[in-house]
C-alpha positions in Angstrom: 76.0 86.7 146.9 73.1 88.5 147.7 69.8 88.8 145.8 67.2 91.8 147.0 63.9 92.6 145.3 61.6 94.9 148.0 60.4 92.5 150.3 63.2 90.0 150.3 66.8 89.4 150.5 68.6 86.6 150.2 71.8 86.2 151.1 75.1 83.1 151.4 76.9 83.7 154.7 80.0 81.7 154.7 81.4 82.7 158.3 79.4 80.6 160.5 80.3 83.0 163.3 78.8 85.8 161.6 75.5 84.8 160.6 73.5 86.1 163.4 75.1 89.6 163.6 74.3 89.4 159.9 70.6 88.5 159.7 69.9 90.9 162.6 71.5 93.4 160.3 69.3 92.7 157.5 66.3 92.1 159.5 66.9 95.6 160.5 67.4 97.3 157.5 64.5 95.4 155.5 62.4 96.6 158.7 63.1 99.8 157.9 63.2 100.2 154.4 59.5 98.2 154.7 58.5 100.8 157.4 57.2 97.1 159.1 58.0 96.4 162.5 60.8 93.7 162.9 58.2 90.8 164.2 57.1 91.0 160.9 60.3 89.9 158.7 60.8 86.0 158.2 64.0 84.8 157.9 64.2 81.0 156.4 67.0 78.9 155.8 66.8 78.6 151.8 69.7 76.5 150.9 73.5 75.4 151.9 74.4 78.7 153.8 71.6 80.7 152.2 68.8 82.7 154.2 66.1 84.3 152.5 65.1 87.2 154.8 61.4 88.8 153.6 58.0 90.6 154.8 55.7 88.9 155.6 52.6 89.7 154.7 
């Protein structure tokens, strides 16, 4: 499940094993679409499996 407006995505990672190649994947591409430096994306744990990765601002 993934939910994406254009400062935020959240997403439900269900491979434990995966979930750091997977935020550093999004971190990456909301960096870039954002044109904002990676130091500047949050990611937070938003639920059960959930991370909310956004700009902030």
């Amino acid at each position: 499940m993934t939910f994406e407006t254009t400062d935020s995505v959240t997403l439900k990672i269900w491979d434990r094993s995966a979930i750091d190649h997977t935020l550093e994947a999004a971190v990456h591409d909301l960096s870039t679409r954002a044109n904002a430096p990676k130091h500047s994306i949050a990611v937070t744990c938003s639920g059960p499996n959930t991370f909310t990765v956004s700009l902030s601002r």
